[in-house]
C-alpha positions as MATLAB code, in Angstrom:
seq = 'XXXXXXXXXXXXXXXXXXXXXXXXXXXXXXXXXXXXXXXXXXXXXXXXXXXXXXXXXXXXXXXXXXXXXXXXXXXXXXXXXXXXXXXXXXXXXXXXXXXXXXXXXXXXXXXXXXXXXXXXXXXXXXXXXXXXXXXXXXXXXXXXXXXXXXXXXXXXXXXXXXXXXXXXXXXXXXXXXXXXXXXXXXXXXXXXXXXXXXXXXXXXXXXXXXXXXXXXXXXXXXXXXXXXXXXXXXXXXXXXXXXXXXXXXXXXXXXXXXXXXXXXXXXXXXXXXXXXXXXXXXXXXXXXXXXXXXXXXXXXXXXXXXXXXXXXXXXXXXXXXXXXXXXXXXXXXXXXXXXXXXXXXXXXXXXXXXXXXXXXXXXXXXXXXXXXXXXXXXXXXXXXXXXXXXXXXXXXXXXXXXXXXXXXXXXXXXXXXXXXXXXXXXXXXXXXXXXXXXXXXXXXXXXXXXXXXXXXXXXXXXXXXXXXXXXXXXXXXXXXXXXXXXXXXXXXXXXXXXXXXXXXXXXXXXXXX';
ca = [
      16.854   20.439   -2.021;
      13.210   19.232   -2.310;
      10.633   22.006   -0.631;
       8.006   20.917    1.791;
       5.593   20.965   -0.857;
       7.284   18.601   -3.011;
       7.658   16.440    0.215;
       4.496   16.717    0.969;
       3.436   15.568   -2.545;
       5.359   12.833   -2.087;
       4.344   11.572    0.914;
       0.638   11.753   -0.245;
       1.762    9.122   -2.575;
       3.507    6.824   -0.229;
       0.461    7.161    2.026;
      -2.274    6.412   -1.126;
      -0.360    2.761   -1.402;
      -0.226    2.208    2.469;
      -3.667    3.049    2.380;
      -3.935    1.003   -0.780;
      -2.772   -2.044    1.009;
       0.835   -2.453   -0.059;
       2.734   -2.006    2.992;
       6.313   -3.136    1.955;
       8.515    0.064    1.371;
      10.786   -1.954   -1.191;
       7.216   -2.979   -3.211;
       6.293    0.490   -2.737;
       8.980    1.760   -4.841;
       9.214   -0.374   -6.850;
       5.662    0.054   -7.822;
       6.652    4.190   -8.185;
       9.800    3.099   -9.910;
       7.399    1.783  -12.763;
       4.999    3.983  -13.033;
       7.979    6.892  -12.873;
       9.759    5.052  -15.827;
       6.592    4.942  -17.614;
       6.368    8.611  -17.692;
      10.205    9.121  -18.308;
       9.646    7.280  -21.707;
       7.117    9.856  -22.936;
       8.789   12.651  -21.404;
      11.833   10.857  -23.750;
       9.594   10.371  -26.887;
       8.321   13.754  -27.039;
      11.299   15.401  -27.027;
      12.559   13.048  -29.808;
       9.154   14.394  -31.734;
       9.777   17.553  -30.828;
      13.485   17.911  -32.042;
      12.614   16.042  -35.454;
       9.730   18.941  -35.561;
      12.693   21.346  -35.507;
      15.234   19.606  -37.612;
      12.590   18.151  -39.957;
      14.577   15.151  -40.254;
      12.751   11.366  -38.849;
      12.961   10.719  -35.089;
      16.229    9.328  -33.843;
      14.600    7.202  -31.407;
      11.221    5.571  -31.332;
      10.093    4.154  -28.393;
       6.387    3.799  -28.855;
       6.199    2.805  -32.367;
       3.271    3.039  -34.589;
       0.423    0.352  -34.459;
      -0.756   -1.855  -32.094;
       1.157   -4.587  -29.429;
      -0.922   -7.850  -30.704;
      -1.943   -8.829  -27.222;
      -5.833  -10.190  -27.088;
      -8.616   -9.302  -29.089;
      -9.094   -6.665  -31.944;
      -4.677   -7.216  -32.575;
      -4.209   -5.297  -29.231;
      -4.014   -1.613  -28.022;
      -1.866    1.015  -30.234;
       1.714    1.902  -28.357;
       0.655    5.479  -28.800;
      -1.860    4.469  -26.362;
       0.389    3.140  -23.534;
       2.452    6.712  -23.467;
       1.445    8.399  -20.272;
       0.207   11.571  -21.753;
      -2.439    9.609  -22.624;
      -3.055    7.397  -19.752;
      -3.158    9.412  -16.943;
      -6.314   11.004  -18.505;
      -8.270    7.386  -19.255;
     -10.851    6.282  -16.761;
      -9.384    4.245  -13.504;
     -10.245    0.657  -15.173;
      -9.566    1.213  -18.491;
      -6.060    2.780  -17.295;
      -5.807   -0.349  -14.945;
      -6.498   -2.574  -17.894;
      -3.746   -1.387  -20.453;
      -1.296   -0.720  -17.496;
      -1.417   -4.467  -16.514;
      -2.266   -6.521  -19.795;
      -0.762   -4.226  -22.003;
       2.344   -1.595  -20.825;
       4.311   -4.085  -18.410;
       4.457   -6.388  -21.007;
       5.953   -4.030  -23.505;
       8.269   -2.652  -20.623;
       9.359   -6.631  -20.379;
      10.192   -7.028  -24.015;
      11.899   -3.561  -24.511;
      15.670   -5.276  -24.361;
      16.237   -3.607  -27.755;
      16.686   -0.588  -26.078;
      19.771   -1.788  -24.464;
      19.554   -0.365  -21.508;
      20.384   -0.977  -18.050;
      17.063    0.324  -16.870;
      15.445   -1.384  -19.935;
      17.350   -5.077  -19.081;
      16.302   -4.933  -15.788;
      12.563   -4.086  -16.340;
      12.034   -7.375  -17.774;
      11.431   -9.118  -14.326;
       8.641   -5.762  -13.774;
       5.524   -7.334  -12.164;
       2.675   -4.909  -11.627;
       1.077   -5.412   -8.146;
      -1.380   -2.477   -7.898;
      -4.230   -4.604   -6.674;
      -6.957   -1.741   -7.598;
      -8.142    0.467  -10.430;
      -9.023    3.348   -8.026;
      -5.425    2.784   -6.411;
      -3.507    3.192   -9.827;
      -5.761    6.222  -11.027;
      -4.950    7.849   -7.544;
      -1.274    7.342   -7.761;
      -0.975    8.084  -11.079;
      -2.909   11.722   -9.970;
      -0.197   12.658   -7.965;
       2.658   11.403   -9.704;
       1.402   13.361  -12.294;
       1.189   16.488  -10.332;
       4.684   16.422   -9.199;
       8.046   18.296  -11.760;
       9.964   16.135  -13.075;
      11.742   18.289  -15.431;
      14.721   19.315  -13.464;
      17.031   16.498  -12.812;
      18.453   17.630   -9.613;
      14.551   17.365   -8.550;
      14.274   13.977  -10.042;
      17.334   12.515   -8.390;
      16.337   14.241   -4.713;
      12.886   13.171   -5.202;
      14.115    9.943   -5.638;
      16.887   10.398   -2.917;
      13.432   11.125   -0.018;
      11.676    7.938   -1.727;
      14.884    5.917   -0.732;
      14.908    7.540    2.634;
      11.478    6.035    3.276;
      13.196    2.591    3.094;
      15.136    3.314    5.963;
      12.988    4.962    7.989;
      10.045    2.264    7.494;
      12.333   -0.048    9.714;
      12.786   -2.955    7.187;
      15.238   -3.127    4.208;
      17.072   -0.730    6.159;
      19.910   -2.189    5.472;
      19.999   -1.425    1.592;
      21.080    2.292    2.548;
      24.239    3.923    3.523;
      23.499    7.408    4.666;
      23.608    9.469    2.487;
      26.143   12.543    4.452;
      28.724    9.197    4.553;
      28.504    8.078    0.848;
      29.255   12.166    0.221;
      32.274   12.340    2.947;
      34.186    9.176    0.795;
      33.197   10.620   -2.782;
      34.569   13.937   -1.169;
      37.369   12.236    0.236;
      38.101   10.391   -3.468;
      37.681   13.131   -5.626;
      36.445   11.136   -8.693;
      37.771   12.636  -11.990;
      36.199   12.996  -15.720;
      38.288    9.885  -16.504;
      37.768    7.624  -13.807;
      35.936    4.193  -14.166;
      33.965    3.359  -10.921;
      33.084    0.358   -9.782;
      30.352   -0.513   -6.606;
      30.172   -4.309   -6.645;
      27.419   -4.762   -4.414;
      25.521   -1.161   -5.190;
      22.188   -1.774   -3.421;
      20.305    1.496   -4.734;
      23.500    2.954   -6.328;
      23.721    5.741   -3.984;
      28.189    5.684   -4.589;
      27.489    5.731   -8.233;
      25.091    8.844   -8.121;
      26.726   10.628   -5.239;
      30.223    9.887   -7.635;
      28.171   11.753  -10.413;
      26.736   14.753   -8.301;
      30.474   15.483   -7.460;
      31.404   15.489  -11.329;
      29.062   17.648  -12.012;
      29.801   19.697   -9.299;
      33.145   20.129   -9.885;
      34.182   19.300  -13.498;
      31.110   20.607  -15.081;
      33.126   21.166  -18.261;
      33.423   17.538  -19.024;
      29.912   17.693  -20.572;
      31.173   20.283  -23.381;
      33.451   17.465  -24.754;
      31.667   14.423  -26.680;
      33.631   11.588  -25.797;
      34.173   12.832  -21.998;
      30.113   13.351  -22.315;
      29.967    9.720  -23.371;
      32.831    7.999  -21.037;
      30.140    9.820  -18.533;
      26.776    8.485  -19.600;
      28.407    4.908  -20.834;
      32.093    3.562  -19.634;
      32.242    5.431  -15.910;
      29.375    3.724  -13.588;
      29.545    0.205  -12.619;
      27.457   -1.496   -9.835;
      26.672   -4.799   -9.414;
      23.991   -6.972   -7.504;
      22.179   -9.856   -7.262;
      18.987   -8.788   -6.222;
      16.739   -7.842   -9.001;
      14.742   -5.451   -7.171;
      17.854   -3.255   -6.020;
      18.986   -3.386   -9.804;
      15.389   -2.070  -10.922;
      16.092    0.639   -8.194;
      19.124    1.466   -8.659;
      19.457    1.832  -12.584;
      16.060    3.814  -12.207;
      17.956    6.134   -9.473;
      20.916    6.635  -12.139;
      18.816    7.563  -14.518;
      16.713   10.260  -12.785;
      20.376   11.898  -11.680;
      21.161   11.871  -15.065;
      23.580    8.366  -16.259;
      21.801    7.393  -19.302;
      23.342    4.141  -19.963;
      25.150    3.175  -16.394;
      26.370   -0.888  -16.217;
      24.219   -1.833  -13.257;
      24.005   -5.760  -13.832;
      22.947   -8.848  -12.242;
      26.161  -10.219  -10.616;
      26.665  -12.288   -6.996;
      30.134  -10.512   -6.723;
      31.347  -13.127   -4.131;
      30.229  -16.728   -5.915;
      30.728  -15.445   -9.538;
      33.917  -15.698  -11.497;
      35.312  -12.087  -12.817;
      37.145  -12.666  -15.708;
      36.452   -9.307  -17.724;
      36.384   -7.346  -14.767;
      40.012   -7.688  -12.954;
      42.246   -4.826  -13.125;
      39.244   -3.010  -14.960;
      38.091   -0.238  -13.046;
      40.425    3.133  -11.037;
      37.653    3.721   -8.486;
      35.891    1.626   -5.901;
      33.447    2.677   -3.585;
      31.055    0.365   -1.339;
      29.722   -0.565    1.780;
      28.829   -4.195    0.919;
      26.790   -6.241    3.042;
      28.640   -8.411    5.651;
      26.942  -11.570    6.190;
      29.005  -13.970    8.085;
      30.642  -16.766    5.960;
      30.279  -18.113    2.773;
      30.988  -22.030    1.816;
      34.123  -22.853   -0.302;
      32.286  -24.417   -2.876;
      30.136  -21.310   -3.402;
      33.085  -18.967   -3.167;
      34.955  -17.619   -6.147;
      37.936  -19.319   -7.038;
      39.634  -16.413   -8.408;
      38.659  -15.017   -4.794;
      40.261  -17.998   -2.605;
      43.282  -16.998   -4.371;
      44.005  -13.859   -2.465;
      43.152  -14.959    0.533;
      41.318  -18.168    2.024;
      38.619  -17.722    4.266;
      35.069  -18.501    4.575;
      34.544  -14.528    6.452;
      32.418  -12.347    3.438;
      34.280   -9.355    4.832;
      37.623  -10.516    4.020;
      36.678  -11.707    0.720;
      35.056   -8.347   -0.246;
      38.203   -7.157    0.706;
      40.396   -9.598   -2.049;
      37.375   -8.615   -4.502;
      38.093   -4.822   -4.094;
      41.923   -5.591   -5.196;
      41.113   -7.731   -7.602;
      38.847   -5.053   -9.181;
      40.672   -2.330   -9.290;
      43.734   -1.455  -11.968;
      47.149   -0.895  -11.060;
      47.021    2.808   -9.463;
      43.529    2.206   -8.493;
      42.153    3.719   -5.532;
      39.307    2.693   -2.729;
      37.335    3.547   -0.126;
      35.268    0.943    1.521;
      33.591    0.481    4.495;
      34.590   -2.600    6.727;
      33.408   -3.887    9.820;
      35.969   -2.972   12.815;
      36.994   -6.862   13.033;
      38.658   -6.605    9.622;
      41.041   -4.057   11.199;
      42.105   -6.055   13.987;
      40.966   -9.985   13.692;
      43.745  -12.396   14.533;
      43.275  -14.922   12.450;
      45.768  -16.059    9.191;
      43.115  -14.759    6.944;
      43.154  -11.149    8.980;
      46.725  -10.755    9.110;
      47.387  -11.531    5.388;
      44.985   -9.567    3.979;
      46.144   -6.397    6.373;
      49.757   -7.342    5.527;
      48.816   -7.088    1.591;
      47.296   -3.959    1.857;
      50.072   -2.333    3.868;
      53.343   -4.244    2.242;
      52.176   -4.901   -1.535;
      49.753   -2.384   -1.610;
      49.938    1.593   -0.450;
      47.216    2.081    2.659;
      46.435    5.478    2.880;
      43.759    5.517    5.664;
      41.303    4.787    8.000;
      38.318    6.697    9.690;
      36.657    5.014   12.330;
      33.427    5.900   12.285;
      30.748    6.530   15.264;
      29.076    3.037   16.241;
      25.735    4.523   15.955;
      26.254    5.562   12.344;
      24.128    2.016   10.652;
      21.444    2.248   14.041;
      19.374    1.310   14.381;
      19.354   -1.568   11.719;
      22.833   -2.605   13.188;
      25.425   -1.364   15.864;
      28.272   -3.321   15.012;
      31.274   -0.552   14.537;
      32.858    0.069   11.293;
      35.639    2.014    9.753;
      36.288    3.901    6.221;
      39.807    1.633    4.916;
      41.148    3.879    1.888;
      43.452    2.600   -0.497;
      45.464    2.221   -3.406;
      46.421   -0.923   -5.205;
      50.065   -0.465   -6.464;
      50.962   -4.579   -6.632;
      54.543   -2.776   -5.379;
      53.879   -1.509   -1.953;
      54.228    2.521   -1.105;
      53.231    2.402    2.299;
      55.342    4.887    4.051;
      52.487    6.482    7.001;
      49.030    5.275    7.629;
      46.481    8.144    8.422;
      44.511    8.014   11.235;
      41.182    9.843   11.903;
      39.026    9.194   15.728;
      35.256   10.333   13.750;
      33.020   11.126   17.029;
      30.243   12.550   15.623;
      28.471   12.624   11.955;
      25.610   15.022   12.861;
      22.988   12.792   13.738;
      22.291   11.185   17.433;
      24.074    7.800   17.769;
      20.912    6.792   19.355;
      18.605    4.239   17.266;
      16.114    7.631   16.474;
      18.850    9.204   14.425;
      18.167   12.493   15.098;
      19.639   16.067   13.367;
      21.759   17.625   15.628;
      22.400   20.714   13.310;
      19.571   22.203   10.328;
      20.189   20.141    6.951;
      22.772   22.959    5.437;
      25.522   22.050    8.389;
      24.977   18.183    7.656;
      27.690   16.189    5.680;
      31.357   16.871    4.418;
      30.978   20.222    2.782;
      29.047   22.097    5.513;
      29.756   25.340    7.127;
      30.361   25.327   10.956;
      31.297   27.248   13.649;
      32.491   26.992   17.559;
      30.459   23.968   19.452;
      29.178   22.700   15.954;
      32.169   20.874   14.552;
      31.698   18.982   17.684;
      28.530   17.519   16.678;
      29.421   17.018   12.934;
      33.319   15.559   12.329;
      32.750   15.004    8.973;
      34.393   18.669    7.441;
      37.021   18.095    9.368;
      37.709   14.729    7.978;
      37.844   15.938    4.372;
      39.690   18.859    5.219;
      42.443   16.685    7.248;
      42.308   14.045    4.943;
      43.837   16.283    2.070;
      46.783   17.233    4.643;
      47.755   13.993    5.737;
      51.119   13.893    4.008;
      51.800   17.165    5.177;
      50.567   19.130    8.459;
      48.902   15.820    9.738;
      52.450   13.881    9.708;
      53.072   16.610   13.211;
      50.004   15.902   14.927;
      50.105   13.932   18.215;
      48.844   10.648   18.993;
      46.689   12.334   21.235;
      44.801   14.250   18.797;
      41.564   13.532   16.562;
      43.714   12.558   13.600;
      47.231   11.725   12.999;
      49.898    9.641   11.383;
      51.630    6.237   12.159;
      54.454    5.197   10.421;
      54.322    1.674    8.660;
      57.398    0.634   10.603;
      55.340    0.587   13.831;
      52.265   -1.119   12.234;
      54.136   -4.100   10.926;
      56.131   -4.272   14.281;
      52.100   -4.318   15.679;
      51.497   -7.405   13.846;
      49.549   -5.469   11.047;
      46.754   -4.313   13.851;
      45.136   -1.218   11.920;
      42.571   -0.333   14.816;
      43.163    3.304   15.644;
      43.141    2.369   19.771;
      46.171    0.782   19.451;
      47.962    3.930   18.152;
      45.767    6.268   20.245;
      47.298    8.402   22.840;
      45.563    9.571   25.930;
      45.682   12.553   27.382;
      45.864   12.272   31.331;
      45.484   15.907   32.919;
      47.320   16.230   36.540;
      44.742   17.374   39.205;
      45.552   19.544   42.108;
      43.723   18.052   45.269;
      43.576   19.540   48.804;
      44.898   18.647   51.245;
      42.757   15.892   53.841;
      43.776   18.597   56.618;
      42.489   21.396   54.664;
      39.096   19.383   54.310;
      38.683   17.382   57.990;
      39.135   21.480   59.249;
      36.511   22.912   56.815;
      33.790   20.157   57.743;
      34.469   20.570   61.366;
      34.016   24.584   61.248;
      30.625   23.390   59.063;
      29.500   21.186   61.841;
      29.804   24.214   64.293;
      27.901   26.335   62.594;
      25.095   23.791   61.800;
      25.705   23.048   65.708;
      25.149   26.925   66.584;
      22.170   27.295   64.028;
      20.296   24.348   65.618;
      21.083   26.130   69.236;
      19.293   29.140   68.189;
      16.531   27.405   66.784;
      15.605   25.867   69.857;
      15.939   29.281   72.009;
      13.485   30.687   70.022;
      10.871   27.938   70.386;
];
């Protein structure tokens, strides 16, 4: 958890480029992103120096090398000379000069790394406009830790925040107490291979690798689980090369050192080499209407054939994920319910070929105020041989926040999100604990609940007889409580004996005057 000081810090910095002129929140990061990665090489480099010191064997990995880059006159300026140890003490325009003609271009060419973060810093364009802006930045970047990674990834984690709360972009971000009640709710495991195919910042991927460490912190003794982790687990793709830079930086400042975060439109491409491939899928994917057959995948159109993004992120998921696979996705609530061909069959595939596990409807205010459209959490796992035998049902009322477009706490920060403590009135204003908790009963004490509860069970007899509808009204109960009234006798008497005495007070009134 970041202090206020560190909050502070960084807020100085967002407010020095605002001030600076660069008002876009995404540029703004992006801009920190760079200058953040800049510093993570050195921080990198010395501690290769460092360790050959102490082994007295040659540096493993070199990532300023010796002499100069070649660019303009005099052959350049020496690599040793673009590390940020050195930089951040130059004066503003000589900094400003070797940042711009001289550092983004080797950040550009630095493929041989290999990379995610390195692949995707090739499209880095510097767009500081002023010396005394980048000297100022770099000033309080350079004032802030960055040598605890659970600092690095929730300083990162506020900056991402800001992208919401600026009012545009908004949309990039799932918040962040939801992404940690479906990792909860999925229990990723040392062997897993997770996939997000359209990962925005990556917060599924990170979140996926807070909970590993979290809870199987002895994977990290073992070399090739310690590999599988920083190599074969994380998968996101995107195809917007700003979110990529974002999100492989955010990866890397939790910790992933080599996560697959690649350029990929998940709905247009082909994705041969990545069917059956992965045993975790998380995502909230952006739902943008409809797509045009000739830009849609073919290997999509084959599960299902509609124009409607939502159902075809749907037939992506199952084509991702390996036999045994499991997901949890958000969907919008029309997926749950549509009538159309394309609805039915892909509700009927997930319930008759496929095992459905769940769904959590979630508050409509969750994505305010960027959009109020309701969703629902589906969860799922692909079998190709059914397995359906009860669908779990959850009524989510409240996450914690105001359903209001302000967004608002309703409880301090520690009773926010799936793990949190509550007590009495609380769990009324955050469902989330309850979810988890109920979730990991639903083949047992759930199957007894009533209809009329928060959460229960429907048999997959009754959902096929309902035409496949998966919305959790239709299964609902409600509760109707009998009221005793009075009878009209018993009231017509007691206003006539109240007349009277307003009759008698008004009487006296007048005696006296």
């Amino acid at each position: 958890m970041l202090t206020g000081e560190l909050r502070s810090k960084i807020d100085n910095v967002w407010n020095a480029f605002w001030a600076g002129g660069i008002a876009n929140p995404l540029e703004v990061i992006e801009q920190i992103t760079y200058l953040l990665f800049i510093r993570g090489l050195d921080d990198a480099h010395t501690l290769a120096e460092r360790k050959a010191t102490r082994t007295n064997k040659p540096i493993e990995r070199t990532i300023f090398p010796k002499g100069k880059d070649g660019i303009g006159k005099s052959g350049g300026v020496a690599y040793e000379d673009m590390r940020w140890s050195r930089l951040k003490n130059r004066d503003p325009a000589t900094m400003y000069t070797i940042v711009s003609e001289h550092v983004f271009p080797f950040l550009r060419t630095m493929a041989e790394e290999g990379t995610a973060h390195a692949t995707h810093m090739k499209g880095a364009r510097f767009t500081i406009p002023t010396p005394a802006l980048l000297a100022k930045v770099v000033d309080l970047l350079a004032d802030i830790p960055m040598e605890d990674r659970d600092t690095k990834g929730d300083l990162y984690e506020y900056m991402l925040g800001k992208i919401a709360s600026a009012g545009q972009n908004g949309q990039f971000r799932t918040p962040r107490h939801i992404i940690a009640l479906m990792v909860e709710m999925m229990a990723p495991n040392p062997k897993d291979v997770i996939c997000d195919p359209a990962c925005g910042t990556c917060g599924f991927l990170v979140a996926s690798g807070e909970y590993l460490r979290d809870n199987h912190p002895k994977l990290f003794h073992d070399k090739a689980s310690r590999d599988h982790f920083n190599e074969e687990m994380f998968h996101g793709f995107d195809f917007d090369s700003t979110m990529l830079r974002i999100g492989s930086m955010n990866m890397t400042l939790h910790g992933v050192e080599d996560p697959d975060i690649r350029y990929k439109d998940s709905l247009s491409q082909e994705h041969a080499g990545d069917e059956d491939r992965y045993s975790l899928v998380l995502a909230n994917p952006p739902f943008a209407g409809s797509l045009d057959y000739e830009t849609t995948a073919k290997d999509l159109l084959a599960f299902v054939k509609t124009k409607k993004t939502e159902l075809l992120f749907m037939a992506l998921f199952l084509k991702l994920l390996k036999p045994g696979g499991r997901a949890a996705v958000i969907v919008p609530d029309g997926v749950l319910f549509g009538s159309s061909t394309a609805h039915k069959a892909i509700r009927k595939m997930l319930v008759e070929d496929h095992r459905l596990d769940g769904i959590v409807k979630l508050p409509s205010g969750v994505f305010r105020p960027y959009a109020g459209v309701s969703t629902a959490i589906v969860l799922f796992t692909k079998t190709n041989s059914g397995g359906t035998e009860y669908v779990w049902f959850y009524d989510c009322q409240a996450d914690g926040f105001s359903l209001d477009d302000k967004r608002n706490p309703l409880l301090s920060a520690e009773k926010i999100g799936p793990k949190a403590k509550l007590d009495g009135d609380e769990e009324a204003k955050n469902n989330l604990p309850d979810v988890a908790a109920r979730w990991k009963q639903r083949s047992d004490a759930e199957r007894d609940r009533l209809r009329t509860a928060q959460s229960f069970c429907v048999p997959k007899a009754e959902i096929a007889a309902a035409g496949y509808d998966l919305s959790l009204n239709r299964y609902k109960e409600v509760a109707n409580e009998a009221t005793e009234h009075r009878r009209p006798e018993e009231i017509i008497a007691e206003l006539k004996n109240i007349e009277k005495e307003i009759a008698a007070g008004l009487a006296e009134l007048e005696a006296m005057l």
